[in-house]
C-alpha positions in Angstrom: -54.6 49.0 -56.7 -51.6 47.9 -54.9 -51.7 45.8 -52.5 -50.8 47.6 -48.5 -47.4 46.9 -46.5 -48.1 44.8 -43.5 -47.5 48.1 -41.7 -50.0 50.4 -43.2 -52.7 47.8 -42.8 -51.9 47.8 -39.1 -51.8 52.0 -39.4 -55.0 52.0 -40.9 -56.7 49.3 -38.5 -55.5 51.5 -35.5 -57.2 54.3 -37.3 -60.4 52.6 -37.2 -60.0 51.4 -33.6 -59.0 55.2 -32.6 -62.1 56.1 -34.6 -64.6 53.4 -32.7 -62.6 54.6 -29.4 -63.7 58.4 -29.9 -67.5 56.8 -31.4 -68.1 55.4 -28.0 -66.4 58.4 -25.2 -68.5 60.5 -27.9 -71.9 58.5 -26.3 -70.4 57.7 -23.0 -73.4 58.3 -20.7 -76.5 57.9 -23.2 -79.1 55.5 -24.0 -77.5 55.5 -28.2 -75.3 52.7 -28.8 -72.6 53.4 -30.9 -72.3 52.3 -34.5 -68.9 49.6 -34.9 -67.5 51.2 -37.0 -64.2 48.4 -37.1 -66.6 46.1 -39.0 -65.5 45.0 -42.7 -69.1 46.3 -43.7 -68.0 50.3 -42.2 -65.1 51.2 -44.8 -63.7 54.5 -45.0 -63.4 55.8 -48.4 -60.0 57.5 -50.0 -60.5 61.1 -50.8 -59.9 60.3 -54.5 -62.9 58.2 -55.3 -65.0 61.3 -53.5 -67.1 62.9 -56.0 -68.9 66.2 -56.1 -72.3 64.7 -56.7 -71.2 62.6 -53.5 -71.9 65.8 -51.5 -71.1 66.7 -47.8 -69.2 63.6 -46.1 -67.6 62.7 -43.3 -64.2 63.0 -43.5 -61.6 61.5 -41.3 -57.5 61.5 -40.8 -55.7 58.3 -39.3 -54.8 57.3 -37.2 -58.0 59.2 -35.8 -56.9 61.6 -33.1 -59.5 64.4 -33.6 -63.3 64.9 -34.5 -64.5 64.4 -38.1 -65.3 66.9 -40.3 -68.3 67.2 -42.4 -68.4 69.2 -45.6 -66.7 68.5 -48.9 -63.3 69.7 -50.2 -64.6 72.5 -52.5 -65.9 73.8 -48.9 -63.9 77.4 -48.2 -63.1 76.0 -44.9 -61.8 72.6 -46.1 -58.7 71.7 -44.0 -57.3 69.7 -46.7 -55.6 67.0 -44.7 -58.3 64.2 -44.4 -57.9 61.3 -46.6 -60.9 59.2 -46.2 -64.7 59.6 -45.9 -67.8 58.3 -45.3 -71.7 59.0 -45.8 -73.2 61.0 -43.7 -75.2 58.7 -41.1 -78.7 59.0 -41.4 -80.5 61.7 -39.6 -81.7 61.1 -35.9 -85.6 61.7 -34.6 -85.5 64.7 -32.4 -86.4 63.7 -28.9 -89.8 64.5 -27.4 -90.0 65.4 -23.7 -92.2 62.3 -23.4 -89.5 60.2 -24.5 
């Protein structure tokens, strides 16, 4: 693996602030808090080390300047230019009017 440029670290570290910037207008207004997502422990992953048996992902273009995409690349509707991923976060509890 080589090592990145100065520059595309600082391209990709935008990307993840963008990304954490869309996270949190996303919840603006609720009670969820949103994940950080510009933490050293939430990495995106490049599209080559995605796998089939890896399933749907998220799937992300940086810098982020539009809405994930879920699915996987053998999808028919894949729009081929995302580059990274991540799991899928874990699914929520549906809300109960009591709640």
């Amino acid at each position: 693996m080589t090592a990145k440029t100065p520059e595309q670290e600082a391209a990709y570290m935008a990307g993840r602030q963008d990304g954490q910037i869309l996270c949190n207008l996303a919840l603006a207004g609720t009670k969820v808090k949103a994940p950080d997502i510009t933490s050293q422990q939430y990495q995106a992953h490049p599209i080559d080390d995605w796998h089939e048996d890896d399933g749907p992902v998220v799937w992300w273009r940086f810098p982020v300047d539009e809405p994930a995409w879920i699915g996987t690349p053998n999808d028919s509707d894949w729009p081929g230019y995302h580059t990274h991923w991540t799991a899928h976060p874990p699914l929520p509890k549906p809300r109960t009017p009591e709640s």
